[in-house]
C-alpha positions as CSV (number, residue, x, y, z in Angstrom):
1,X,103.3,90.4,100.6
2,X,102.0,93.7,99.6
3,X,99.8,92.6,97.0
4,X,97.9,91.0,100.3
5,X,97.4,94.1,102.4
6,X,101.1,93.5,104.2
7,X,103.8,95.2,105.9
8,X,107.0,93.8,107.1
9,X,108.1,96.6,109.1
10,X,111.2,95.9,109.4
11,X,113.2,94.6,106.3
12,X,117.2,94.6,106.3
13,X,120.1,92.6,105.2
14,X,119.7,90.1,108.4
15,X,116.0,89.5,107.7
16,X,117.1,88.7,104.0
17,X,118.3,84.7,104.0
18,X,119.4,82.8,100.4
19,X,117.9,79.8,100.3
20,X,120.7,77.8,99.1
21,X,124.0,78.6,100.7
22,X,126.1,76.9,97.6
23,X,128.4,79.5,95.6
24,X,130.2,79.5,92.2
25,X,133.6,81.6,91.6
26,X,133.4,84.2,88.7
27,X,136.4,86.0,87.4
28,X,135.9,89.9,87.1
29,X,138.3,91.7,85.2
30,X,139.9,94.8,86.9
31,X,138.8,97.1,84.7
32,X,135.4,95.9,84.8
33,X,135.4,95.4,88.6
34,X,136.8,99.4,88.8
35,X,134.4,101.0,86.5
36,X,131.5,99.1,88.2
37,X,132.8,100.4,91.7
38,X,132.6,96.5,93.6
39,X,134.0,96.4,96.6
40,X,135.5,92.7,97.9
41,X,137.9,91.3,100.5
42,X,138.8,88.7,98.1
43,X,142.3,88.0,97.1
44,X,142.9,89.4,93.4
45,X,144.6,85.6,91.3
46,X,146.7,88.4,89.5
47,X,146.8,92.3,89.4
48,X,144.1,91.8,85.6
49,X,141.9,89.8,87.8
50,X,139.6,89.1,90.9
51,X,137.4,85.7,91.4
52,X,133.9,87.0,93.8
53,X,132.0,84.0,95.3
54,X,128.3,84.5,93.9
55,X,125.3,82.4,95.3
56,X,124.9,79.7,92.9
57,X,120.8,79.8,93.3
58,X,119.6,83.5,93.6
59,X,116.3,82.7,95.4
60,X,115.5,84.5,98.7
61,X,113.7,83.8,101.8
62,X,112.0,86.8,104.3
63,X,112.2,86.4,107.9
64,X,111.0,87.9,111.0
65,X,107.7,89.0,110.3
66,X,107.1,89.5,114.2
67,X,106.2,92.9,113.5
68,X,104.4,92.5,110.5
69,X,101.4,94.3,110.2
70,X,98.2,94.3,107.8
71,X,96.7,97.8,106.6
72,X,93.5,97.4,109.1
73,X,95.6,96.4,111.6
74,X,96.8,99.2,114.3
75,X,100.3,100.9,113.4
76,X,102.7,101.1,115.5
77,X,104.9,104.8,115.6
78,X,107.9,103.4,115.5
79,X,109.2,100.6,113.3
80,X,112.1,99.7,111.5
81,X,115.7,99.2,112.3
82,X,116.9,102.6,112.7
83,X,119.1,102.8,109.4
84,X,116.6,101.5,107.2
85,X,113.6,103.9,108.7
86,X,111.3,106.0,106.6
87,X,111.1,109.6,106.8
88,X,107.0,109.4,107.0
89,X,107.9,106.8,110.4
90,X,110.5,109.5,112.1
91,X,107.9,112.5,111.4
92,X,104.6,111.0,112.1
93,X,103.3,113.2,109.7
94,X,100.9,110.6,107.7
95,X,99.9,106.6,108.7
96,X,102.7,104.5,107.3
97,X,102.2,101.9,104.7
98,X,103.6,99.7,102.3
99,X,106.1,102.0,100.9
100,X,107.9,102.7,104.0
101,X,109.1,98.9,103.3
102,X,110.3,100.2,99.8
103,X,112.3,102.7,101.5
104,X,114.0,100.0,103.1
105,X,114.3,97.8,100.2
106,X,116.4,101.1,98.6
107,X,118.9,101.3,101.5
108,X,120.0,97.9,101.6
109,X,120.1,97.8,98.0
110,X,122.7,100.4,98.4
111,X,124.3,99.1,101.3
112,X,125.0,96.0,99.3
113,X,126.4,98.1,96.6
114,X,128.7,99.7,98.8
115,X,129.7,97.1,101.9
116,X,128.7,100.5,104.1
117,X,125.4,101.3,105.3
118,X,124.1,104.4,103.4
119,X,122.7,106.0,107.2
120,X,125.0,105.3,109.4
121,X,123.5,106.8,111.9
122,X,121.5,106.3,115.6
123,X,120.2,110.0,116.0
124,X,116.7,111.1,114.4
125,X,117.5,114.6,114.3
126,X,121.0,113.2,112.4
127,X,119.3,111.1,110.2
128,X,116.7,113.5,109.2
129,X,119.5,115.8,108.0
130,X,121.1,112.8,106.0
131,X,118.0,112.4,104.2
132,X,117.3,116.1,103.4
133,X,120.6,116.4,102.3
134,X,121.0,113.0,100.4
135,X,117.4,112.6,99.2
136,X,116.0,115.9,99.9
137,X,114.3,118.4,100.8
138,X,111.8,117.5,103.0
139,X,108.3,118.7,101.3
140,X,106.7,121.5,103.1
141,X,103.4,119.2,103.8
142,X,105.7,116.5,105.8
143,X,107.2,119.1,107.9
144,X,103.5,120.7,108.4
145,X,101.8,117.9,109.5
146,X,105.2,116.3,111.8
147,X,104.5,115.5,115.2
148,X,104.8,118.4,117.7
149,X,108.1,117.1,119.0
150,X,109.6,116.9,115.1
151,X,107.8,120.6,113.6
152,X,110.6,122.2,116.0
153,X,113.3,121.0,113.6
154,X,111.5,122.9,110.6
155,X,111.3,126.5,109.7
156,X,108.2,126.6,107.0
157,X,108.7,129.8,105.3
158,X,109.4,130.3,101.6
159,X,111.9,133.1,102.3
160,X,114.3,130.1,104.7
161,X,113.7,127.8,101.6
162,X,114.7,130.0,99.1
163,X,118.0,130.9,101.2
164,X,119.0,127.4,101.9
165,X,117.2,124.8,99.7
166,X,115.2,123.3,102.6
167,X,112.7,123.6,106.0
168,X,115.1,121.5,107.4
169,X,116.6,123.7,110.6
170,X,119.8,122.0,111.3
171,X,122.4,122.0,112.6
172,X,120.6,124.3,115.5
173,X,120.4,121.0,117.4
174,X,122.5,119.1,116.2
175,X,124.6,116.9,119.5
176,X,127.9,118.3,118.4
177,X,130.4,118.4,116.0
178,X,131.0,115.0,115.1
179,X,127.4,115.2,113.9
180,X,127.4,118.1,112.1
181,X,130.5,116.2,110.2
182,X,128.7,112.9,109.5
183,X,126.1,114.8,107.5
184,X,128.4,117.5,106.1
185,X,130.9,113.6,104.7
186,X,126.6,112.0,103.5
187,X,127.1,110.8,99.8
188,X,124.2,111.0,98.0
189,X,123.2,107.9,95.4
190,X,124.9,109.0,92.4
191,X,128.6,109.2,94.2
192,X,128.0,105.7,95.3
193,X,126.6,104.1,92.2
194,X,129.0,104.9,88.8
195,X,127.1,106.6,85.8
196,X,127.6,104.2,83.5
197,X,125.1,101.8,85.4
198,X,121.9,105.1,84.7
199,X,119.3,102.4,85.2
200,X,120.0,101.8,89.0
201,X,120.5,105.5,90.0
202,X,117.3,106.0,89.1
203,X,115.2,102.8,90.2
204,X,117.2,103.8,93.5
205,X,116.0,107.6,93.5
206,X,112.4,106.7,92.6
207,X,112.9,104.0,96.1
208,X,114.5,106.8,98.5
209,X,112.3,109.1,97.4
210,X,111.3,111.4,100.6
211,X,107.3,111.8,100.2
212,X,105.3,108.5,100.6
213,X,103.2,109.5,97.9
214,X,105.5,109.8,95.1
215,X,107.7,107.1,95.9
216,X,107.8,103.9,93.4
217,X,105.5,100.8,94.8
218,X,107.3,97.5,94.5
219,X,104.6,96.1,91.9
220,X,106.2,98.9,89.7
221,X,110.2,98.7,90.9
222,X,109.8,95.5,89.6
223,X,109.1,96.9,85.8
224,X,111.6,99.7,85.6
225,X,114.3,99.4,83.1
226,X,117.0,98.3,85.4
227,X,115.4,94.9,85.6
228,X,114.7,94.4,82.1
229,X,118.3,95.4,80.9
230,X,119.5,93.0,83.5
231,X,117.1,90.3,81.9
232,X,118.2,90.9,78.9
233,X,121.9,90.7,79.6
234,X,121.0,87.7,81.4
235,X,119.5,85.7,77.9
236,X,122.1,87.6,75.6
């Protein structure tokens, strides 16, 4: 899709469909199923062992390309789902392009990880402090060159950086409490994905990375070493 000048706009687990619906049982051991951090509301066969139902053909299908839209074509501010949303989008500090979609693709990759969504959140203000704090900091040049209505949340002066690790001005208006807990409680990638599994932390830092221009393109996702130890794994 990319490859072709593409956007989907708005990819999340409901827009992602499995072709086949047929599954096969496999037996995880609970040490193995521990150390890897899976979460299931399977029933365990014994207290050693748990059976997962896994798609038997592993082939996907993308749907709802309603609000695709090609690079010449005009961009829209706002797209996305609001948990899978870029930082570029919220900000409207640059034209959005393919790798806001990667940003997505990082999210629900965690979100399947965990069973939880990774921003669970419906507040841009929020949300931006999620991803400073779980991703972050936002780079000076996003914050610069935000929309008027988004440079209020940001305090660009090296002295505020150097006293709190960000530009980010929160929680000066944040909506209250409950807020100010949500992002205080935000995991970042590492708590959520174990260390023994190095490959996917990072393939997952270089997705959720905060600028645009530094973050991984899906041509190259495709070759880091995550997917080629899984390969391998796969023929051993």
């Amino acid at each position: 899709m990319h490859s072709i000048g593409l956007t989907h706009t708005d990819l999340k687990p409901e827009n992602i469909l499995l072709v086949d619906d047929e599954v096969e049982q496999v037996k995880i051991s609970k040490n193995e199923d521990e150390t890897n951090g899976y979460r299931s509301s399977t029933c365990s066969n014994s207290p050693q062992e748990r059976v997962y139902n896994r798609p038997k053909n592993d082939k996907i299908k993308i749907i709802d390309m309603g609000g695709a839209t090609y690079d010449h074509e005009h961009h829209s501010s706002i797209i996305n789902t609001r948990q899978y949303r870029a930082p570029e989008v919220m900000l409207g500090c640059c034209e959005w392009d393919h790798s806001s979609d990667v940003w997505s693709i990082g999210c629900i990759l965690l979100e399947l990880y965990s069973g939880d969504l990774f921003f669970e959140t419906h507040e841009t203000y929020e949300h931006l402090a999620m991803i400073d704090k779980a991703c972050g900091p936002i780079p000076y040049w996003m914050g610069n060159r935000a929309e008027k209505s988004m440079r209020k949340h940001f305090i660009l002066e090296d002295d505020y950086f150097e006293k709190h690790h960000t530009f980010f001005d929160w929680p000066k208006y944040a909506s209250g409490i409950d807020s100010i807990q949500r992002v205080k409680e935000m995991r970042l990638i590492q708590d959520i994905i174990p260390p023994n599994q190095p490959e996917l932390i990072d393939l997952l830092k270089k997705m959720l990375t905060i600028d645009p221009k530094k973050r991984i393109s899906c041509e190259d996702a495709l070759k880091h070493p995550f997917f080629e130890k899984n390969l391998k794994e796969q023929k051993s």
